[in-house]
N, CA, C, O and CB atoms as a CASP TS submission, in Angstrom:
PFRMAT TS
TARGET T0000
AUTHOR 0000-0000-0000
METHOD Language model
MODEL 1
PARENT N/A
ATOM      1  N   UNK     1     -16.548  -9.456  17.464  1.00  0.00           N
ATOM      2  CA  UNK     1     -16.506  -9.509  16.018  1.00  0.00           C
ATOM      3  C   UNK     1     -15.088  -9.201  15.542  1.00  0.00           C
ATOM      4  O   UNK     1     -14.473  -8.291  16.097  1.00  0.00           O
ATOM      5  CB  UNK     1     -17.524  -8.523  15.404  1.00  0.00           C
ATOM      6  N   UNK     2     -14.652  -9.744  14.770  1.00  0.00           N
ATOM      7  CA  UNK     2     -13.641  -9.662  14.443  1.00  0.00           C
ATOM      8  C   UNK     2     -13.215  -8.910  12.893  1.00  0.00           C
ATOM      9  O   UNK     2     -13.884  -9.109  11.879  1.00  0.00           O
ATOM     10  CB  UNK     2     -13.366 -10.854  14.672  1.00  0.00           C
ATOM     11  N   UNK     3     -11.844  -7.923  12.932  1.00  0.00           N
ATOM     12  CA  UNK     3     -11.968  -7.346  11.625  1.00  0.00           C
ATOM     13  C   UNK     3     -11.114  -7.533  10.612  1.00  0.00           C
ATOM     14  O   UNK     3      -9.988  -7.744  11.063  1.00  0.00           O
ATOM     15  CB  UNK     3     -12.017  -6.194  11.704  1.00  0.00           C
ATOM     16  N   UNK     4     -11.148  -7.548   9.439  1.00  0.00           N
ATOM     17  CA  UNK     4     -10.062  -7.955   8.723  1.00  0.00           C
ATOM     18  C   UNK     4      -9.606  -6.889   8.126  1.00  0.00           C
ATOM     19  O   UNK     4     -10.310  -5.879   8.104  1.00  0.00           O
ATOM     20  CB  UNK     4     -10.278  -8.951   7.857  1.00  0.00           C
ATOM     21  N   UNK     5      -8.583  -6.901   7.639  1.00  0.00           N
ATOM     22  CA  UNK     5      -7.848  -5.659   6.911  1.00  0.00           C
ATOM     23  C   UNK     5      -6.712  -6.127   6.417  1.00  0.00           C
ATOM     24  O   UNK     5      -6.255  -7.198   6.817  1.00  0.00           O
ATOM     25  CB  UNK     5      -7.489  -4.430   7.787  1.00  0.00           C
ATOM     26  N   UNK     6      -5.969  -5.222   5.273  1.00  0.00           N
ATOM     27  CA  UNK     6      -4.391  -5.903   4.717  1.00  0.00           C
ATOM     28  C   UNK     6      -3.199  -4.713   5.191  1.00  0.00           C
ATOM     29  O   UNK     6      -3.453  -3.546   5.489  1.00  0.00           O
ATOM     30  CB  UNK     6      -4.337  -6.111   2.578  1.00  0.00           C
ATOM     31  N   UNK     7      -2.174  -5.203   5.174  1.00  0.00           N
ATOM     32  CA  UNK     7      -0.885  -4.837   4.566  1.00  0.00           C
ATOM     33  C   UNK     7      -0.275  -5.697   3.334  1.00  0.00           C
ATOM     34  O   UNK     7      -0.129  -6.913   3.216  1.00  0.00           O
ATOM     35  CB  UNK     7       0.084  -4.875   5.662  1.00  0.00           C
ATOM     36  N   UNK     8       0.038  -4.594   2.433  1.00  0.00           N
ATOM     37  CA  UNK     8       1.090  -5.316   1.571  1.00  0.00           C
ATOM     38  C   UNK     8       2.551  -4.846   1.620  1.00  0.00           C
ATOM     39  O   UNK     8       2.659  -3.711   2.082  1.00  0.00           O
ATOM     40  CB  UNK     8       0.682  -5.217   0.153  1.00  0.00           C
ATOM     41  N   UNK     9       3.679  -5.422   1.265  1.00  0.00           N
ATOM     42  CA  UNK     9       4.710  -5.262   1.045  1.00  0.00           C
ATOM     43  C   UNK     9       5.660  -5.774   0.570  1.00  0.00           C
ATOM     44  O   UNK     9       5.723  -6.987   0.768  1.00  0.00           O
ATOM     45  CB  UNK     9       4.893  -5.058   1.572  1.00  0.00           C
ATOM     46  N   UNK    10       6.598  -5.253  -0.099  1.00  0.00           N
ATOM     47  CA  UNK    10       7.445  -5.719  -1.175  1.00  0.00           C
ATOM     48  C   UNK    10       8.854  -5.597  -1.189  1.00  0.00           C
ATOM     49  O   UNK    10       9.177  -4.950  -0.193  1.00  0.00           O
ATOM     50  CB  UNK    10       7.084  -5.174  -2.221  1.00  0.00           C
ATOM     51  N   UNK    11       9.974  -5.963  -1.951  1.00  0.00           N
ATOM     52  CA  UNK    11      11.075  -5.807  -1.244  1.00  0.00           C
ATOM     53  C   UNK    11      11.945  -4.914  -3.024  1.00  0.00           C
ATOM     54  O   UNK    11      11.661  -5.170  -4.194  1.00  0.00           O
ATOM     55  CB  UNK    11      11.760  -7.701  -0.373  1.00  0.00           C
ATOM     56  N   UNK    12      12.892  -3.992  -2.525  1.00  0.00           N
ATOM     57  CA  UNK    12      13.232  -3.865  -3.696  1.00  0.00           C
ATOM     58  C   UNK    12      14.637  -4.263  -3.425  1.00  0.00           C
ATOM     59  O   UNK    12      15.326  -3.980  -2.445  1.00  0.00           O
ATOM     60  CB  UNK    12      12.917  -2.565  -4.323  1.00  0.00           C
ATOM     61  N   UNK    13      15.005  -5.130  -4.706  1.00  0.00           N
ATOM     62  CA  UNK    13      16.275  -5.484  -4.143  1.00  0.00           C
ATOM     63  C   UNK    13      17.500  -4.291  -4.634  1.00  0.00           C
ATOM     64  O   UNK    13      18.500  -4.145  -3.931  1.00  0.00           O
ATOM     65  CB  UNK    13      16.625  -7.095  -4.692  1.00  0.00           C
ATOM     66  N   UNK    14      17.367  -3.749  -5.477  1.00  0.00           N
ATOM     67  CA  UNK    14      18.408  -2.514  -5.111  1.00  0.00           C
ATOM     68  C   UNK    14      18.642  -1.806  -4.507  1.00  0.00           C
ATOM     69  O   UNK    14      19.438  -0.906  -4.773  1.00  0.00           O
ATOM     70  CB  UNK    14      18.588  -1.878  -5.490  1.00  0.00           C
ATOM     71  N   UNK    15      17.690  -2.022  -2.860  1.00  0.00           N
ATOM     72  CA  UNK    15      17.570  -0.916  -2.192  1.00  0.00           C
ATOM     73  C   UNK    15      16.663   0.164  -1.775  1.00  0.00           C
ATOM     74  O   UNK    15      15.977   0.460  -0.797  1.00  0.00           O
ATOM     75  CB  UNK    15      18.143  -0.547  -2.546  1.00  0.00           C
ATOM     76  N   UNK    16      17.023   0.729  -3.201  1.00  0.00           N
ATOM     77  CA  UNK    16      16.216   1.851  -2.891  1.00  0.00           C
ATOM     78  C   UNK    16      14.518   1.566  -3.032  1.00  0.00           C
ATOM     79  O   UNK    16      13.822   0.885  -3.785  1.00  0.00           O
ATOM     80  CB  UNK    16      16.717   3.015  -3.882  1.00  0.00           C
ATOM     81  N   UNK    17      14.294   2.369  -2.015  1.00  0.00           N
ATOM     82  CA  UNK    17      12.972   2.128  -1.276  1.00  0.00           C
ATOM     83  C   UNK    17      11.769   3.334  -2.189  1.00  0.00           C
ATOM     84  O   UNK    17      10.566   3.431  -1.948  1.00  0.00           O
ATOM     85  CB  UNK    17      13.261   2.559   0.736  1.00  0.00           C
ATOM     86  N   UNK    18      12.377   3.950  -3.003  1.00  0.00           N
ATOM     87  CA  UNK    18      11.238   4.614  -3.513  1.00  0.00           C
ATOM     88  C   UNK    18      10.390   4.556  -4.612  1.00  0.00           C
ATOM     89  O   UNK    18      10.857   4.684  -5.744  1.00  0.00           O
ATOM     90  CB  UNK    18      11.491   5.499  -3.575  1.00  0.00           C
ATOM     91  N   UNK    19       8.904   4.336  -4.376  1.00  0.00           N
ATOM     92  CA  UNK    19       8.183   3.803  -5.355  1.00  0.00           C
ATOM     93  C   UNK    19       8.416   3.985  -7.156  1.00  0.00           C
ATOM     94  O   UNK    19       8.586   4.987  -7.851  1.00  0.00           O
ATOM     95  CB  UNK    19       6.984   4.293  -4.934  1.00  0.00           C
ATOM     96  N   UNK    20       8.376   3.300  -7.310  1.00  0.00           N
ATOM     97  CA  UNK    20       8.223   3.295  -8.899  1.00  0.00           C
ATOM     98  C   UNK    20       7.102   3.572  -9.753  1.00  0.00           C
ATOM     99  O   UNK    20       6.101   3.229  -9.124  1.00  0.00           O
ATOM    100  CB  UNK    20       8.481   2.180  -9.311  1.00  0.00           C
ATOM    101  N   UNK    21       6.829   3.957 -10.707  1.00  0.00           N
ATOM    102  CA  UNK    21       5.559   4.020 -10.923  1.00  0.00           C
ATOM    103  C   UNK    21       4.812   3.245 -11.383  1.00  0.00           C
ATOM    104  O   UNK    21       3.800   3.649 -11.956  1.00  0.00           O
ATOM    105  CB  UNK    21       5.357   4.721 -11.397  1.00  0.00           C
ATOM    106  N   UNK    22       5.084   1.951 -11.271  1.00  0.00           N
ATOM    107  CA  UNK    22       4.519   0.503 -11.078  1.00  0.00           C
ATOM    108  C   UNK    22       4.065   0.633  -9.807  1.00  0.00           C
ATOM    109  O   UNK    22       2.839   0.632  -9.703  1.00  0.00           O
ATOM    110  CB  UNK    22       5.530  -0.759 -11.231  1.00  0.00           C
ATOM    111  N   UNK    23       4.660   0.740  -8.865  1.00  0.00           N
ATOM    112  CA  UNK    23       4.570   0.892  -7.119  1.00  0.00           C
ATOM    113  C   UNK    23       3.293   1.197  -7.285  1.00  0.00           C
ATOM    114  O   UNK    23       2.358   0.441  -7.020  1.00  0.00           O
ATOM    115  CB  UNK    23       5.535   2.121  -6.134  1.00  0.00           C
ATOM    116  N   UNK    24       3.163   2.842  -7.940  1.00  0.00           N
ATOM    117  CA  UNK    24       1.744   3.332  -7.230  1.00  0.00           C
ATOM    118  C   UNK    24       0.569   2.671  -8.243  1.00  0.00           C
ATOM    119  O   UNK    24      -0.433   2.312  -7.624  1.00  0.00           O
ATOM    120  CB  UNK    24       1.589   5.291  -7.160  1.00  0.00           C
ATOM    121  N   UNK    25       0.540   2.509  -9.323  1.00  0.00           N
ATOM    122  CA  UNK    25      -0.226   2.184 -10.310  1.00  0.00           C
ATOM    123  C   UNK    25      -0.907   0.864  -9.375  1.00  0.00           C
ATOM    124  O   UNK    25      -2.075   0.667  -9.040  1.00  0.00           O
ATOM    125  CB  UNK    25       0.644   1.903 -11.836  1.00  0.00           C
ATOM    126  N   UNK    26       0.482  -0.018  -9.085  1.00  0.00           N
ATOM    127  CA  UNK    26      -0.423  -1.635  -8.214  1.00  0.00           C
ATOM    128  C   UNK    26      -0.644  -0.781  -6.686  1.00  0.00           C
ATOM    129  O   UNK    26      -0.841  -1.609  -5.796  1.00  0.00           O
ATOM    130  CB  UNK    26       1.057  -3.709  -7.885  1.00  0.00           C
ATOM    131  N   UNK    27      -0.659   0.415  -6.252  1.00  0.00           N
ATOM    132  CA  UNK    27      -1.277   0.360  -4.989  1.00  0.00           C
ATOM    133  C   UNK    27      -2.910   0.614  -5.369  1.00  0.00           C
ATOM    134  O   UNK    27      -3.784   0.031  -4.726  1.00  0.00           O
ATOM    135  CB  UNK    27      -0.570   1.530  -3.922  1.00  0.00           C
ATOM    136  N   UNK    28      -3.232   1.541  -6.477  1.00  0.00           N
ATOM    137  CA  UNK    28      -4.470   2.041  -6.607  1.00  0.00           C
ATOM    138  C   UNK    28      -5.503   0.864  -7.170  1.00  0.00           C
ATOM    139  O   UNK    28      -6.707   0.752  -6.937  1.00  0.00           O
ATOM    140  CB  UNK    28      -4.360   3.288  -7.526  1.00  0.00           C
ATOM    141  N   UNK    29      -4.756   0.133  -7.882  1.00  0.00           N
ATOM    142  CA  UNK    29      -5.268  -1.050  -7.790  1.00  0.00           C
ATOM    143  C   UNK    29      -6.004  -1.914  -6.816  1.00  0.00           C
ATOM    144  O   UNK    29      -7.072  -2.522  -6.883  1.00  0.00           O
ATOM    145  CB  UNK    29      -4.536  -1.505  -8.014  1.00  0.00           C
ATOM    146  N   UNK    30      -5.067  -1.770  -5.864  1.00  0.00           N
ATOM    147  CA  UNK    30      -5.266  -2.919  -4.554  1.00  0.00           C
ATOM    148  C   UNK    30      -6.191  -1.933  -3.892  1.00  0.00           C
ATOM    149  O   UNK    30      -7.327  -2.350  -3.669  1.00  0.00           O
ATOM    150  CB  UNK    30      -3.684  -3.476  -3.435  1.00  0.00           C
ATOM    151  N   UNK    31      -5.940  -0.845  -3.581  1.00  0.00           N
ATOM    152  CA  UNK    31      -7.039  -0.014  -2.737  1.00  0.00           C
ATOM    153  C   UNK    31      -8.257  -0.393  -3.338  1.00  0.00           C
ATOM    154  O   UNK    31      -9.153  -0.903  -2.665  1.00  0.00           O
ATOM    155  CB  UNK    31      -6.900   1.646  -2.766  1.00  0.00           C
ATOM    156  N   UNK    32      -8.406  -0.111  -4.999  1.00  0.00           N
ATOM    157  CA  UNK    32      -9.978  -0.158  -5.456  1.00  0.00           C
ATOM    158  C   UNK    32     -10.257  -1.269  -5.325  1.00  0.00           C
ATOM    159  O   UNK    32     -11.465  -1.494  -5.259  1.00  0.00           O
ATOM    160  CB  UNK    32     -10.421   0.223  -6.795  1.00  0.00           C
ATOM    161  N   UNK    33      -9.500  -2.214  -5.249  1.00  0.00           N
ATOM    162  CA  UNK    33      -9.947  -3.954  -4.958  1.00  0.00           C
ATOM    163  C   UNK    33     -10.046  -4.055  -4.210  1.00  0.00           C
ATOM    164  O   UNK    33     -11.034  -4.786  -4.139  1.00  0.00           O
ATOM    165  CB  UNK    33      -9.406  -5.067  -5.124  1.00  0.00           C
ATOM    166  N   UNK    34      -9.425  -3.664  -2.407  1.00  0.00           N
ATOM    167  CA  UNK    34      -9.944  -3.855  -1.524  1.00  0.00           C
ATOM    168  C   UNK    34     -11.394  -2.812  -0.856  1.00  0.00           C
ATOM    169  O   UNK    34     -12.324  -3.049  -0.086  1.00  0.00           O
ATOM    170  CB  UNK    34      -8.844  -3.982  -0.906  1.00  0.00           C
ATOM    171  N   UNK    35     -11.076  -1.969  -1.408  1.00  0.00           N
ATOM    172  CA  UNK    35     -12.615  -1.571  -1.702  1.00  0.00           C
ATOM    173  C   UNK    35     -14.007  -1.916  -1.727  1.00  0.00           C
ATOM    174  O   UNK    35     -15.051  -1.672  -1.123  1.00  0.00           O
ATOM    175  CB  UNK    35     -12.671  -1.374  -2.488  1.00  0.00           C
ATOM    176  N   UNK    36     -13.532  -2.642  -2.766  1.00  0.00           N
ATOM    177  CA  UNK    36     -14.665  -3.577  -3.637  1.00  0.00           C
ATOM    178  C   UNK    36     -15.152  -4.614  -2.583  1.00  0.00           C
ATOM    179  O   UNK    36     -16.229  -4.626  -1.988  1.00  0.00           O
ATOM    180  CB  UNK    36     -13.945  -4.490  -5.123  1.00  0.00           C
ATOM    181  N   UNK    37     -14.141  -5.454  -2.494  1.00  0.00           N
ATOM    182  CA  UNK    37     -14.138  -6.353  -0.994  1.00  0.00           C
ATOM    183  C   UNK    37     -14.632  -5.896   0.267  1.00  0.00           C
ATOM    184  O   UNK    37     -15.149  -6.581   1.149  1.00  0.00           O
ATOM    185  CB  UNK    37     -12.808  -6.678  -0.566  1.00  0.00           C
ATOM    186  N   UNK    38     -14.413  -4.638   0.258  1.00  0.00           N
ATOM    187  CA  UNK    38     -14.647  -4.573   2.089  1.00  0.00           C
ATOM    188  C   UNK    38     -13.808  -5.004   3.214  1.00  0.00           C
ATOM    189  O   UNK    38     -13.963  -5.305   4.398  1.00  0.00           O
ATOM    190  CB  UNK    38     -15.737  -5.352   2.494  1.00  0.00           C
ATOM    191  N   UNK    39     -12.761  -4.901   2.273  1.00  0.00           N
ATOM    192  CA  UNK    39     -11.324  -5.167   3.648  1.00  0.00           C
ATOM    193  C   UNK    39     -10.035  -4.265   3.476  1.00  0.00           C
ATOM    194  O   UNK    39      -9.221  -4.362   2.558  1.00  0.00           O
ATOM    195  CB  UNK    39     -10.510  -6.983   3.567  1.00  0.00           C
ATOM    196  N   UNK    40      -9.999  -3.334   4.575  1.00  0.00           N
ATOM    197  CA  UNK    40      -9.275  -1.996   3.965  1.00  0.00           C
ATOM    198  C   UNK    40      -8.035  -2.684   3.806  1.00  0.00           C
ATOM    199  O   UNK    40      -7.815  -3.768   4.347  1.00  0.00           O
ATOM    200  CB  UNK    40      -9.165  -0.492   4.962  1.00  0.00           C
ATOM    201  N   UNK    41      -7.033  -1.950   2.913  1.00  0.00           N
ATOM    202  CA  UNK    41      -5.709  -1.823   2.614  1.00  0.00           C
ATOM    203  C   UNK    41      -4.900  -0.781   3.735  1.00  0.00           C
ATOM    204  O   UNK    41      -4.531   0.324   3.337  1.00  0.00           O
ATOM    205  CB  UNK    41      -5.660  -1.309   1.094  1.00  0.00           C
ATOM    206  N   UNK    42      -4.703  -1.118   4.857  1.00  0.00           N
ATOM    207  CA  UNK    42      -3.994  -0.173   5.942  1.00  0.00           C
ATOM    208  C   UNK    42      -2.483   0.271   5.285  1.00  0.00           C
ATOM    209  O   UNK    42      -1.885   1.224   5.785  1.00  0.00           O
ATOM    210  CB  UNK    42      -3.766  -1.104   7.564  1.00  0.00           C
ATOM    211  N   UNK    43      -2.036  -0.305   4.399  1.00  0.00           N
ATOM    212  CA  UNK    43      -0.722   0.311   3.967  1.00  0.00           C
ATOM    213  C   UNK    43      -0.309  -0.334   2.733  1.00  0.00           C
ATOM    214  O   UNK    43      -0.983  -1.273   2.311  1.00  0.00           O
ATOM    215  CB  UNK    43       0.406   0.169   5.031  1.00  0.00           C
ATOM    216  N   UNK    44       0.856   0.114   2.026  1.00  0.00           N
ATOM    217  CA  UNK    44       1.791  -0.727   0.972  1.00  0.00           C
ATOM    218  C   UNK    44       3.121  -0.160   1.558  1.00  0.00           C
ATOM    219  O   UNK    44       3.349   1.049   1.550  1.00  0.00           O
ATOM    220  CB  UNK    44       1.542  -0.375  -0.904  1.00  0.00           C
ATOM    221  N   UNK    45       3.996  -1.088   2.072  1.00  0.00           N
ATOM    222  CA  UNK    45       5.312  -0.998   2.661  1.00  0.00           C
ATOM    223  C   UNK    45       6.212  -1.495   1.020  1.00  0.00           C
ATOM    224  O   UNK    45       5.975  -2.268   0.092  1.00  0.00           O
ATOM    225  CB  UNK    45       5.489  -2.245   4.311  1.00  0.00           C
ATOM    226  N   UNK    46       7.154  -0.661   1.338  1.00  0.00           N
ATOM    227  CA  UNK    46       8.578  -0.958   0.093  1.00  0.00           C
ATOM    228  C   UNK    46       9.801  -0.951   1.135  1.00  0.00           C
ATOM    229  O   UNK    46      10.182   0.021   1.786  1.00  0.00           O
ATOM    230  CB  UNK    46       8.901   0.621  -1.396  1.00  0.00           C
ATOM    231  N   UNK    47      10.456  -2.556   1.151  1.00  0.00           N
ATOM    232  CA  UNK    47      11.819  -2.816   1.838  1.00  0.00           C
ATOM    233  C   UNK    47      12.881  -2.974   1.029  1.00  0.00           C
ATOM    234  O   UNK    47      12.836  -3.452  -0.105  1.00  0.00           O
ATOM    235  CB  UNK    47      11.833  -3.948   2.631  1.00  0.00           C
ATOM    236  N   UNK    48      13.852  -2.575   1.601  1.00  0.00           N
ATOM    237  CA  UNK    48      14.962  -2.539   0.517  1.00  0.00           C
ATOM    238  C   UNK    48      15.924  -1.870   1.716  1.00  0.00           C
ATOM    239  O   UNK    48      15.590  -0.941   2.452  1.00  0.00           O
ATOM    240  CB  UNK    48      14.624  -1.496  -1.160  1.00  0.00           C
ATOM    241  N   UNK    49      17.342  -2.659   1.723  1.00  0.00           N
ATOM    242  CA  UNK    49      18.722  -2.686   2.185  1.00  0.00           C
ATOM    243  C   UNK    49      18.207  -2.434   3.621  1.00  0.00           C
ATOM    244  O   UNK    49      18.954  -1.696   4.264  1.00  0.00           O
ATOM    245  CB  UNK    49      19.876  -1.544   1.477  1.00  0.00           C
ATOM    246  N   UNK    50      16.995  -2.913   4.347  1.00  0.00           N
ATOM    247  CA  UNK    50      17.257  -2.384   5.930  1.00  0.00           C
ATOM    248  C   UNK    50      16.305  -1.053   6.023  1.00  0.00           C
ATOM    249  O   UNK    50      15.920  -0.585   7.095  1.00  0.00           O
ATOM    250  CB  UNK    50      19.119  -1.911   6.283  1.00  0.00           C
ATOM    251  N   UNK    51      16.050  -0.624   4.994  1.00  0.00           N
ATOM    252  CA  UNK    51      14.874   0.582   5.515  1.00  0.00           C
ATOM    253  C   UNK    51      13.471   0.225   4.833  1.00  0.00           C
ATOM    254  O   UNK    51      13.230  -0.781   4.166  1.00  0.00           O
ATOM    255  CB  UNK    51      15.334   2.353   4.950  1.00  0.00           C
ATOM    256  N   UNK    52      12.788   1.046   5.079  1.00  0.00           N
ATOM    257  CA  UNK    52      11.462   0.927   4.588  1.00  0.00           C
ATOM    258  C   UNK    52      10.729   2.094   4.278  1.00  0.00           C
ATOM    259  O   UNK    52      11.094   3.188   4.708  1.00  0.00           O
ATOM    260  CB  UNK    52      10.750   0.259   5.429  1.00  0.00           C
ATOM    261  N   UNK    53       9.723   1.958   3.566  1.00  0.00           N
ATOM    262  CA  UNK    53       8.754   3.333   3.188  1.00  0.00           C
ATOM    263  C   UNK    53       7.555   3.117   3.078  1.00  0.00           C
ATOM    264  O   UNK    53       7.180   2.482   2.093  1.00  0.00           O
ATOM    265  CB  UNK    53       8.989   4.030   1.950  1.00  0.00           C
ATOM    266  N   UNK    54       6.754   3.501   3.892  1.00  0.00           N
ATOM    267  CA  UNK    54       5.029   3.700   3.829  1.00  0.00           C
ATOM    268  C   UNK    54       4.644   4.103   2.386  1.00  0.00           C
ATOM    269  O   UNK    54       5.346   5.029   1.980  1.00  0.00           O
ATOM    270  CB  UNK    54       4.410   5.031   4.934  1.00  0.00           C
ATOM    271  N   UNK    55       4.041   3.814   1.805  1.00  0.00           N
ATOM    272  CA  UNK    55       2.894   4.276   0.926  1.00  0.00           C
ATOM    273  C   UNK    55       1.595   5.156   0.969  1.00  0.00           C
ATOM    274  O   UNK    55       1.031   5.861   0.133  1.00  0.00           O
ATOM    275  CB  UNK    55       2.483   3.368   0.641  1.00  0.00           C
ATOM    276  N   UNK    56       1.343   4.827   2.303  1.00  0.00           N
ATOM    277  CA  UNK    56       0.187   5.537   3.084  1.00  0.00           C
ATOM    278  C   UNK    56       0.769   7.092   3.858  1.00  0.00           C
ATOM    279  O   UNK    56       0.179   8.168   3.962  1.00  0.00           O
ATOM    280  CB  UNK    56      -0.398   4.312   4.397  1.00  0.00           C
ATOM    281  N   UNK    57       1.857   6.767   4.222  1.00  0.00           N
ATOM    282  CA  UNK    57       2.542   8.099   5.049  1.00  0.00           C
ATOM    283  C   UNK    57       2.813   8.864   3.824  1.00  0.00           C
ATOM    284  O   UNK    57       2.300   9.975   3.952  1.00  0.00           O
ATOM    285  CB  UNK    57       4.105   7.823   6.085  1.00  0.00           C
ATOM    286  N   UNK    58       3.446   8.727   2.607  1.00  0.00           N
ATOM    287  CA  UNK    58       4.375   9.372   1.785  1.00  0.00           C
ATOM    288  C   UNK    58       3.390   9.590   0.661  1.00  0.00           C
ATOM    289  O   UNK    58       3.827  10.483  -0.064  1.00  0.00           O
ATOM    290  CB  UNK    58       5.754   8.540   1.437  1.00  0.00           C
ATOM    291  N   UNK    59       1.953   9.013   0.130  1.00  0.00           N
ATOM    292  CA  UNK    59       1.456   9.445  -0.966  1.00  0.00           C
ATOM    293  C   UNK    59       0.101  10.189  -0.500  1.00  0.00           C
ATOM    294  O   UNK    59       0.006  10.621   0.649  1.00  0.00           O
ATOM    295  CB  UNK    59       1.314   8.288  -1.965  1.00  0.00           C
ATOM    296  N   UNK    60      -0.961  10.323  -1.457  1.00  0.00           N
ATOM    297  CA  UNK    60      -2.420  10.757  -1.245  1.00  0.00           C
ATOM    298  C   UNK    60      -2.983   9.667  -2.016  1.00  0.00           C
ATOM    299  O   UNK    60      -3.822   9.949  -2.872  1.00  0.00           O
ATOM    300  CB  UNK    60      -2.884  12.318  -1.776  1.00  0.00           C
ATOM    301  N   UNK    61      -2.574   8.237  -1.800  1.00  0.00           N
ATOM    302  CA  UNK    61      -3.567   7.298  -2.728  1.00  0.00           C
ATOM    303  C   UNK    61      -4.608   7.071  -1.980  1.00  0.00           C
ATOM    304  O   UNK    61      -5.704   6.793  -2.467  1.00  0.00           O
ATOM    305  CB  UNK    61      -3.037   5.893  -3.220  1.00  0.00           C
ATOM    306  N   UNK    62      -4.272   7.211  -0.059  1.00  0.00           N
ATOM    307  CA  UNK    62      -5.614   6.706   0.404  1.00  0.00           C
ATOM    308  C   UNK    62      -6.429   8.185   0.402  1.00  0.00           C
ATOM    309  O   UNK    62      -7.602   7.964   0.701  1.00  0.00           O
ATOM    310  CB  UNK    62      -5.539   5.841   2.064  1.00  0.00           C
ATOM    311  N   UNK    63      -6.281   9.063   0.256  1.00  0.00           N
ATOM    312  CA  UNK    63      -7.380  10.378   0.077  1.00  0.00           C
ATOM    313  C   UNK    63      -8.178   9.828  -1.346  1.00  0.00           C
ATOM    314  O   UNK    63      -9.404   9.846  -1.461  1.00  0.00           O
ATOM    315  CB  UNK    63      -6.425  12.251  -0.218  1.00  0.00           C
ATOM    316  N   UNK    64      -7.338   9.392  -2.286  1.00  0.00           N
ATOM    317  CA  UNK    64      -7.944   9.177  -3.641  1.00  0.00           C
ATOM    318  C   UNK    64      -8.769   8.672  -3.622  1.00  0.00           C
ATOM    319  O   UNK    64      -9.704   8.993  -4.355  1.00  0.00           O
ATOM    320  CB  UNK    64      -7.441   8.669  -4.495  1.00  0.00           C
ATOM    321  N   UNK    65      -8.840   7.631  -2.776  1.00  0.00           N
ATOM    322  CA  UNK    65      -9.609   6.332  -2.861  1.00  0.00           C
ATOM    323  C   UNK    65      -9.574   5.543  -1.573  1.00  0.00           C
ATOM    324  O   UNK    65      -8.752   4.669  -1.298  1.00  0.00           O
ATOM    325  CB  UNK    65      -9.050   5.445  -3.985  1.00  0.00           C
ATOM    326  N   UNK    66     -10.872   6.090  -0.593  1.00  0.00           N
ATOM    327  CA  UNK    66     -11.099   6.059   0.432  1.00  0.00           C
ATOM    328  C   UNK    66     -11.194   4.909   1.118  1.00  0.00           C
ATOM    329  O   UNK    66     -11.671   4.150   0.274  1.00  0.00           O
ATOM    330  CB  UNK    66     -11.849   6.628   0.493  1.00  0.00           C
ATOM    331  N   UNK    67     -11.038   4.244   2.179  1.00  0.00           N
ATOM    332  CA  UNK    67     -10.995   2.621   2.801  1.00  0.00           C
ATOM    333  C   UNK    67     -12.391   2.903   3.682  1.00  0.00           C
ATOM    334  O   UNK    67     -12.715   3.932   4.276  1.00  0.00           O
ATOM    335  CB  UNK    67      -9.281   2.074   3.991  1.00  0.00           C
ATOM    336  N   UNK    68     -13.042   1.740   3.570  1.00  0.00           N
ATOM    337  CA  UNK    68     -14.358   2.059   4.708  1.00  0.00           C
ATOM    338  C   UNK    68     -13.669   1.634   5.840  1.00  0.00           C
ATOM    339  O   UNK    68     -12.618   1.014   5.675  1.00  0.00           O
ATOM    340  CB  UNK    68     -15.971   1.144   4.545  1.00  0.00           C
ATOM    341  N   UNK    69     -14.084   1.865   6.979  1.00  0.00           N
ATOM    342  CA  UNK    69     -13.828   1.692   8.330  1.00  0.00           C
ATOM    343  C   UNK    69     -13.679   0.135   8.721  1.00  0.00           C
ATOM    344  O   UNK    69     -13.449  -0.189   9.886  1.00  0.00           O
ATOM    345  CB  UNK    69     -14.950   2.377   9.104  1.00  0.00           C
TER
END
């Protein structure tokens, strides 16, 4: 059986890699939508100049709003 699940990610072009508060507003979004769906959201990545930043490592959106298995 096979499982589905997402990553999203986005690029900021100034660089800097740290969420905005657009960032988190569209992650809680996408969590409760993938939710809804039944296909977890495993992360929201932010790229910018060569680095990157988890969403999942760096916030508590997935405690907020739990992914089913």
């Amino acid at each position: 059986m096979a499982v589905t699940s997402a990553i999203v990610a986005h690029n900021h072009p100034s660089g800097n890699v740290e969420p905005s508060a657009e960032d988190l507003s569209l992650t809680r979004q996408l969590l409760e939508g993938s939710r809804f769906l039944g296909i977890p959201l495993l992360d929201h990545l932010i790229l910018g100049n060569g680095n990157h930043l988890s969403l999942r490592q760096t916030t508590s959106l997935w405690e907020e709003t739990p992914q089913g298995a």
